[in-house]
C-alpha positions as a printed NumPy array, in Angstrom:
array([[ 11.303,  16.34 ,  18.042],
       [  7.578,  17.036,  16.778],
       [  8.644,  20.877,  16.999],
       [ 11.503,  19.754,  14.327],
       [  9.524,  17.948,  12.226],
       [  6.725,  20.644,  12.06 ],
       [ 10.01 ,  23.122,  11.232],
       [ 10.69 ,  20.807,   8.756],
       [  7.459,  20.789,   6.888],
       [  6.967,  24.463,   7.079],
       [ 10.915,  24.272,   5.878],
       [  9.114,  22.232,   2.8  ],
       [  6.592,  24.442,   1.847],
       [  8.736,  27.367,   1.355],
       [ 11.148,  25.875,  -0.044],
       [  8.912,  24.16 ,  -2.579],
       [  7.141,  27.439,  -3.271],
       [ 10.774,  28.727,  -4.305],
       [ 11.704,  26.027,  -6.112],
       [  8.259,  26.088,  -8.376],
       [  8.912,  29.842,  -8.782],
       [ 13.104,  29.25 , -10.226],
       [ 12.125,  25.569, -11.907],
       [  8.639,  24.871, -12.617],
       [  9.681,  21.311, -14.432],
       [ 10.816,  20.306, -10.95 ],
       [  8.396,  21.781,  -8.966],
       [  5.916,  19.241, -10.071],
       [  7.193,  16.34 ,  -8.221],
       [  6.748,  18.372,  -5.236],
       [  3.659,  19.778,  -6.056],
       [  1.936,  16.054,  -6.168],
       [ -1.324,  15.77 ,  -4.123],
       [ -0.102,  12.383,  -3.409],
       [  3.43 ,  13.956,  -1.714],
       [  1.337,  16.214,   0.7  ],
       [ -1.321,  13.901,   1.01 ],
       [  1.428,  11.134,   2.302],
       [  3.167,  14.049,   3.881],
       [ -0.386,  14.637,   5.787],
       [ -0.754,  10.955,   6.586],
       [  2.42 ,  11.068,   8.441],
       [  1.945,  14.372,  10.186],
       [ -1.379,  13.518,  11.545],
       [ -0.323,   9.826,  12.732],
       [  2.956,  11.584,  14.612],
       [  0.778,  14.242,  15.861],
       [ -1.674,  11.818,  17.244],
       [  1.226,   9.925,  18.64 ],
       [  3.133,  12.812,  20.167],
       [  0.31 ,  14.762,  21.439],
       [ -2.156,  11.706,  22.523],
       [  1.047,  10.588,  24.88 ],
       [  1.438,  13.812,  25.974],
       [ -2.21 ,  14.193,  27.279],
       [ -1.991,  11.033,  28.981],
       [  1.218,  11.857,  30.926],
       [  0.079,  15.008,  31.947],
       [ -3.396,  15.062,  32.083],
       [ -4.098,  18.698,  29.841],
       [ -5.871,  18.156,  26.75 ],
       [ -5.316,  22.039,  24.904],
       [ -2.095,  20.962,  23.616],
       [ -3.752,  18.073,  22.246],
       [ -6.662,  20.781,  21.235],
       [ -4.106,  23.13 ,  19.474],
       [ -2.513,  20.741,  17.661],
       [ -5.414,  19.216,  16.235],
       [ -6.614,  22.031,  15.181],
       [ -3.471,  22.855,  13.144],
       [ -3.827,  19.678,  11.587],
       [ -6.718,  19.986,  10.556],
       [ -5.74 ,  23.703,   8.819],
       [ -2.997,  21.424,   6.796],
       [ -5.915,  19.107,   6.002],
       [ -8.424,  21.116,   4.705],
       [ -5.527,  23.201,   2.86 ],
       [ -5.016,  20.481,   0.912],
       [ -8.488,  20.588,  -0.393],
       [ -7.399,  24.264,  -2.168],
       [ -6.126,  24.738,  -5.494],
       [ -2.201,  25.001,  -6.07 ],
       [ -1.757,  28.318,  -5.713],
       [ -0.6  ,  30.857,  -3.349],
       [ -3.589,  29.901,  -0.835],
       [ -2.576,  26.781,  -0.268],
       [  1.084,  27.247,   0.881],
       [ -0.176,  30.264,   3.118],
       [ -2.982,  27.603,   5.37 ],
       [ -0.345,  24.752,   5.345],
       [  1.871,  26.904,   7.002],
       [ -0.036,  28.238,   8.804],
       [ -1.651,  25.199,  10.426],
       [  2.14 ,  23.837,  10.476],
       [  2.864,  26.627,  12.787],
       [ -0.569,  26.112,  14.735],
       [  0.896,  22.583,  15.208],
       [  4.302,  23.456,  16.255],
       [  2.343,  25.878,  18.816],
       [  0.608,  22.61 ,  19.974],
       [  3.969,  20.513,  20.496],
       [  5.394,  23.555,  21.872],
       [  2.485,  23.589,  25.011],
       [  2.382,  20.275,  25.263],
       [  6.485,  20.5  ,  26.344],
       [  5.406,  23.083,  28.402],
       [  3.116,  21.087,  30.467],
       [  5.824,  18.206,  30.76 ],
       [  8.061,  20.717,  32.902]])
């Protein structure tokens, strides 16, 4: 499920990227800092959630490790101007995230 939702938000930035390039009135709803701040909020509290519970059941804390990391790549993207450079570190830390949910279902098996 947290590998969905990170597909989802990476789904989000490239499709909000698109949609600022074909309707730029449009784009600025999505292009709020208080959408990917919110969007942040959530992400980090699920992450926490997801990956925290994970560590306890299993014991390994790189998951937990990886995925914090990625987080905090989305965080301090948002800290960039609107441009290019921002869309290219949220996705990537979205997909350093994913790569954290990802080992931490590993280490369930």
């Amino acid at each position: 499920m947290a590998i969905g939702l990170s597909g989802l938000c990476l789904a989000h930035c490239l499709a909000s990227a698109v949609l600022v390039a074909m309707l730029a009135s449009a784009g600025g709803v999505l292009l709020d800092p208080i959408f990917h701040e919110i969007g942040l909020l959530l992400a980090i509290g699920l992450g926490l959630l997801a990956l925290g519970r994970g560590t306890v059941e299993h014991g390994f804390m790189m998951p937990a490790a990886v995925g914090g990391l990625g987080l905090g790549v989305m965080a301090g993207a948002l800290t960039l101007p609107h441009d290019g450079a921002e869309v290219l570190y949220t996705m990537i830390g979205v997909a350093i995230l994913a790569l954290g949910h990802d080992l931490n279902r590993r280490a369930v098996i």
